[in-house]
N, C-alpha and C positions, 0 to 999 in steps of 0.2 A: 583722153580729152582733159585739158588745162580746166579745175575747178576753183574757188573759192571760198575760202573757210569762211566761219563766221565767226570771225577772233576779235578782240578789243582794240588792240596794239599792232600796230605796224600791218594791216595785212592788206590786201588786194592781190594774193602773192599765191597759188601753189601750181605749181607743175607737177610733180610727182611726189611722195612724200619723200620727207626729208628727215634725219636724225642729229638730234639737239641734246648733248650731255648726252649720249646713249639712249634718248627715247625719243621710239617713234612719233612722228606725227601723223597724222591719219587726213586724207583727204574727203572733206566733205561732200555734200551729194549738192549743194547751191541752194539756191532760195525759190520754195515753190509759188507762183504765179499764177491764181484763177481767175481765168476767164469766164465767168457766169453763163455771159449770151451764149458760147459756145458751146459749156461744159468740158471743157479742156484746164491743163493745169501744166504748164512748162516749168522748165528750169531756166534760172541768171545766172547767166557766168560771166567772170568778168576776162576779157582776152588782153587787154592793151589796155596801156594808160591815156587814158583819156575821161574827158568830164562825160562822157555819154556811154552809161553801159550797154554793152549789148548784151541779145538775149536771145540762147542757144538752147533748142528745144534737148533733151536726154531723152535716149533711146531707148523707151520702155522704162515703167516706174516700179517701185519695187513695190512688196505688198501693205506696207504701212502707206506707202505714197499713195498705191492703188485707191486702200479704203478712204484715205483723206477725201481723193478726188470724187470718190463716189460721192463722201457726206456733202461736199460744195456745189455736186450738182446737182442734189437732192434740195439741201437747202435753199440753192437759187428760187428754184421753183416755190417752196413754200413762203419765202420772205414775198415774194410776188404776191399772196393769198394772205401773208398776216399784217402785213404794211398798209395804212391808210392814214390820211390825214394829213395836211399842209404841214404842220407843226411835228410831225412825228420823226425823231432822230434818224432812225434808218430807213426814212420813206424810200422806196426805191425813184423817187423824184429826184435826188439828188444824182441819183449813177446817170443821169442825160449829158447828152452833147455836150452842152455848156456847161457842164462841171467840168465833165472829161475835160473840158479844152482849158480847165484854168479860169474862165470866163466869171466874172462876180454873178451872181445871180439873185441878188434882193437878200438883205434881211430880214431872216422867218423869226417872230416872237413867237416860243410855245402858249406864253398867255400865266407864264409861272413866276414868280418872285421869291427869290431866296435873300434873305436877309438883308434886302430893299432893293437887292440887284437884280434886273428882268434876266432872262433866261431866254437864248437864243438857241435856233440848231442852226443857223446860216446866218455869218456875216458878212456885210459890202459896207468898207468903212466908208462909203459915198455916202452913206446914207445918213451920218453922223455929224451932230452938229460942228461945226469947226473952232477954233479957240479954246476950248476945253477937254476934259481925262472925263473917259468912260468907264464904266467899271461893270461888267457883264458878267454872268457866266454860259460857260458854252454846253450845249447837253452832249453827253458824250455817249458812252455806248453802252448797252440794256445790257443790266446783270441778271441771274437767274431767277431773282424776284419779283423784276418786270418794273423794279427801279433804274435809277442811269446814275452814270457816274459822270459831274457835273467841273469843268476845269473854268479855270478864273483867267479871264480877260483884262488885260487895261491898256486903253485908246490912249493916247493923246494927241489927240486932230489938231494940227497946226491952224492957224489962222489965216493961213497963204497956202498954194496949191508947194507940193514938191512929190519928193521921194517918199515911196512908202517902205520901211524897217515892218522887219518883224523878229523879237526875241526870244527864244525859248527854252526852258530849262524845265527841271524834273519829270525828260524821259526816263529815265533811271531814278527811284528811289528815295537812294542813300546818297544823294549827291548837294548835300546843302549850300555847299559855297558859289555852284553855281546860281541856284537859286536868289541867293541874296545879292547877289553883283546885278544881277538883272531887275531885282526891286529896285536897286540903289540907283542905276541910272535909269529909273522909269521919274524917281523923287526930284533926280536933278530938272525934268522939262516943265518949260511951262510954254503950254501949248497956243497962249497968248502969242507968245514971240517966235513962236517954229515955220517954220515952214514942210509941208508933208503929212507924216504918220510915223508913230511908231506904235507899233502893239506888242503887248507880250501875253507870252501865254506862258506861267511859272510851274503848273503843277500838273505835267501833262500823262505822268504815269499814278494818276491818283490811289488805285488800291497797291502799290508800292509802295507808295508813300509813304500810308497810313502805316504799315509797320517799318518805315527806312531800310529798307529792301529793298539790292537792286531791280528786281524782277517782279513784272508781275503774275500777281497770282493766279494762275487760270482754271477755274473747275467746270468747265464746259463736259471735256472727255477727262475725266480724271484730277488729282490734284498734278498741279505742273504749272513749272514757274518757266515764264516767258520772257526772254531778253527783247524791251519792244525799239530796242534800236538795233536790231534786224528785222522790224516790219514794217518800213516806210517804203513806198505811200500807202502800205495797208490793202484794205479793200472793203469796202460798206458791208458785204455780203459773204465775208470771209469766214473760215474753219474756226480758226479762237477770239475772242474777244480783243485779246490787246492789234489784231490783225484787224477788224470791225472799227476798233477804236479810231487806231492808226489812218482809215480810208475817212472817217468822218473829218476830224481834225484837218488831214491834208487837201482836203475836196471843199472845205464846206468855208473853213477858217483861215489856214495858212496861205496856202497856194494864189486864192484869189487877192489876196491884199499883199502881196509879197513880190516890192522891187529889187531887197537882199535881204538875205536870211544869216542869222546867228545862232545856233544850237550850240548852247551853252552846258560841258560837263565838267564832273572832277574825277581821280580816281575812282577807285571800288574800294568798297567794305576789305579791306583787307591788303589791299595795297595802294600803295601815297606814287602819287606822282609831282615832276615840276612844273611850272608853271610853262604853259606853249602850247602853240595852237597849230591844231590839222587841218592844212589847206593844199590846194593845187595849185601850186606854185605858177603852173605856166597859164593860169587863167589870167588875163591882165587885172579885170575887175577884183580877182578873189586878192591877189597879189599885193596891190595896192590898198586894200583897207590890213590886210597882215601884217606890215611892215609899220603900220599906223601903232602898233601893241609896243609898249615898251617893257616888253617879258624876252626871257632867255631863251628860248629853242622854238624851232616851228619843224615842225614834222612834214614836210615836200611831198605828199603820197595823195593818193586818190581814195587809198582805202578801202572798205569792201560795201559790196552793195547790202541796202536794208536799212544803212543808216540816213539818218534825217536832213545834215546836209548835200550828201546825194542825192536823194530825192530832189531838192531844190534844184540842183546842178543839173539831173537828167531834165528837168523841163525849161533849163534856162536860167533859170533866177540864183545868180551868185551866193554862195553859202561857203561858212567854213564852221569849225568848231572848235573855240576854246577851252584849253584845260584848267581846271584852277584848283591845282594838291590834290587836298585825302578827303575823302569820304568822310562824313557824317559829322564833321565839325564847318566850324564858319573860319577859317582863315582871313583875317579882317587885312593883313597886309596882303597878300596875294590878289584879296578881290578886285582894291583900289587900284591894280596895275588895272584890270582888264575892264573898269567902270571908266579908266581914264581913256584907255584905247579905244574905249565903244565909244565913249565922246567925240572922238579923234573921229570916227568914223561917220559920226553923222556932220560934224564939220565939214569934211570931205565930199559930203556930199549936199551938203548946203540944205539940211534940217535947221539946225543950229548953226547962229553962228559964235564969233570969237575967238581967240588965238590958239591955236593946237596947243596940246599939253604934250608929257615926252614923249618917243614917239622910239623904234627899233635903233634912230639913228643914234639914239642915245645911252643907249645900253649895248652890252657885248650880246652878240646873237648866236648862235649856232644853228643852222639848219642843216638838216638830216634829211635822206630821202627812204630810209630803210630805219626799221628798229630790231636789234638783234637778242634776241631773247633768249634767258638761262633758265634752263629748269633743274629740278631738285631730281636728285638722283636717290635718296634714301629718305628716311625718316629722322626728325628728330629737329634739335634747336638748331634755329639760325642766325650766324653772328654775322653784320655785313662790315666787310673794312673800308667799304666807300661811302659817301653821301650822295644824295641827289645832287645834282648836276655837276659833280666831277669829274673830270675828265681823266679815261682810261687807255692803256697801251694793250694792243691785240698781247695775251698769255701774262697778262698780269691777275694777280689773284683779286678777286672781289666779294669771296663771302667764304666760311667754313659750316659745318655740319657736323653737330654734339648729338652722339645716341645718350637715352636716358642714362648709364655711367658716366658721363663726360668725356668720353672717346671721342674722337675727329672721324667721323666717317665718311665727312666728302670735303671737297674741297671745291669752288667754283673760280674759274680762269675768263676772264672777255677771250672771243674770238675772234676783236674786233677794236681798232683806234675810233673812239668816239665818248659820248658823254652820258653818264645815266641821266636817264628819262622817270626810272618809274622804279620801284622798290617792293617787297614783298614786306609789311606790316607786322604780319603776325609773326610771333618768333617761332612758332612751329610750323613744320611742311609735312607736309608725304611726300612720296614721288610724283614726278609728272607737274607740280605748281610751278609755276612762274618764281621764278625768285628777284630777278634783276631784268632789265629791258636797256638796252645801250641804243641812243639814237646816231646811227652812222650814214656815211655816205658809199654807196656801192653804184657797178656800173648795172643801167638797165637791165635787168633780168630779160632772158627772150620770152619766158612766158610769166605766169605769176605765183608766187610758193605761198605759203601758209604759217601761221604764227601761231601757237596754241593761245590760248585765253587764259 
């Protein structure tokens, strides 16, 4: 059965494994899925391209899978018996119908004030005065202290009814440039003169954060660090915390206020990428605000499920996600492209108005529907003889490999005419890293392959 990895780059992709520079790739077991009321626990796979995943039960679970499932259906039951209280983050009030369905459900104040900002666990920006920027924070999900970890809000209620935006950045970490592109066009509105919403939520993987790390850290069952853009939409009553987190935010915050969504990233700690953004190209909605960016490549894929603009996509609501370079610095020009394009986009949709700034039509674009990935075959320094976004000939050479003497011990070749997307940072590798990602164009895959991370 056709699975899905849970890769960074290029994936929605594995049929069987495949071998890349001489290493295997391994196919993944998908994304496990609890159902509480039931006590059941499936698997997602993704079969076809399309903005709706589906969801294909696995045929008996292995015995880590087993014991997970037990702990969620043990756990359901006792968050029933430890939850109480209108105001309490994971009240099981929130898993109702009306959440399920997306539905706003009232703004809960816990009754708390952080640094003069009220503290909510449910927001319905109906309830929000209009003309003016709100500045909340949102409670988020209970650490083993029996404190929460608390993510930052800001409204800006139009003074006319419209569209409602939602932006969001530091699912991941060590990702600061998204982060501040999304400040930057929160500074540009004045909600005096908008029409709609936008909200953003900037700091969504908060104990990542704190040490700029992509992942967060989870010591529920052990130390173990969790990629939480493979846990959307989460689940309030989920196995780890960033999974808990993940179901509050999507249920409680995003989901219900959300006419299109932006989930804003940049590379990883350790590898830079160019600027360009992953969308689904044959959504019309998604289509049309991507085209709005005036940055160099856009990635044509669906990509794999768990991440945040999917989520948005399987219930409806248009979403894509922008890349903005390398990790853990502020790239001040890269930002202003996609602070321009989000402009673009709420122009588009009649938040703001005034004359669009540049837009795809204005820069040289390349879209890709595949990204082709090189891995490191030995150890040792790596010299790369391309740059990001140059464009390469399938068997031309694109990087070498120094063992500690200075010897050549590998050599890497594209497999592939198309353009680097993405770059490995650190000059050293082991086997098996990523070293290069080429965004190219290929004919539809019959089923889906797999990308390593």
């Amino acid at each position: 059965m056709a699975q899905t990895t849970l890769c960074r780059y290029g994936c929605h992709r594995v049929m069987h494994p495949v071998s890349l520079s001489g290493i295997p790739v391994v196919k993944s077991r998908g994304i496990l899925v609890t159902d509480v009321r039931a006590g059941l626990r499936t698997l997602r796979f993704t079969m076809t391209k399309g903005p709706i995943m589906s969801e294909k039960p696995k045929e008996g679970l292995d015995r880590r899978d087993l014991m997970i499932a037990s702990i969620a259906a043990v756990g359901a039951s006792a968050v029933l018996a430890h939850n109480t209280g209108p105001a309490k983050a994971q009240d099981t009030a929130a898993s109702s119908d009306a959440t399920a369905a997306g539905a706003p459900r009232g703004t809960l104040y816990t009754g708390d004030v952080i640094d003069g900002k009220k503290v909510v666990s449910a927001l319905d920006v109906n309830d929000l005065a209009p003309g003016q920027t709100h500045l909340l924070y949102f409670q988020g999900v209970e650490m083993p202290t029996g404190q929460h970890w608390y993510v930052s809000v800001t409204v800006a209620k139009g003074a006319k009814p419209g569209k409602r935006a939602v932006l969001v950045s530091g699912v991941h970490g060590d990702e600061m440039s998204s982060m501040h592109a999304v400040q930057t066009v929160m500074n540009q509105l004045d909600p005096a003169e908008m029409s709609g919403m936008v909200m953003a939520v900037t700091d969504v993987s908060r104990p990542a954060m704190e040490s700029m790390q992509r992942r967060w850290p989870n010591a529920g069952r052990g130390i173990d660090l969790i990629d939480m853009n493979r846990e959307w939409p989460g689940h309030e009553n989920g196995v780890t915390a960033a999974s808990r987190h993940a179901g509050l935010l999507f249920n409680r915050l995003l989901r219900p206020n959300a006419d299109f969504a932006i989930d804003f990233h940049t590379g990883t700690t350790g590898f830079d990428v160019t600027a360009f953004n992953i969308a689904a190209m044959d959504v019309p909605e998604v289509k049309a605000m991507v085209e709005l960016y005036p940055v160099g490549q856009i990635f044509d894929n669906h990509v794999y499920p768990g991440v945040l603009h999917n989520a948005f996509m399987d219930v409806g609501i248009p979403s894509f996600t922008p890349e903005i370079g390398a990790a853990r610095v502020l790239d001040l020009e890269m930002i202003s492209l996609f602070v321009e394009g989000t402009m673009n986009v709420f122009k588009h949709h009649g938040i703001v108005a005034g004359p669009m700034g540049r837009t795809g039509k204005d820069v040289s674009v390349f879209v890709g529907n595949s990204a082709f990935p090189i891995l490191a075959t030995a150890g040792g320094l790596i010299e790369h003889l391309v740059k990001l976004n140059d464009k390469v000939e399938a068997g031309q050479k694109v990087a070498i490999q120094r063992n500690s003497f200075g010897k050549v011990v590998a050599e890497y070749t594209s497999g592939v005419a198309g353009e680097i997307t993405g770059q490995r940072s650190d000059a050293m590798s082991e086997p098996g890293n990523p070293l290069v990602f080429i965004l190219f164009n290929k004919a539809t895959p019959e089923g889906v392959e797999s990308y390593p991370e």
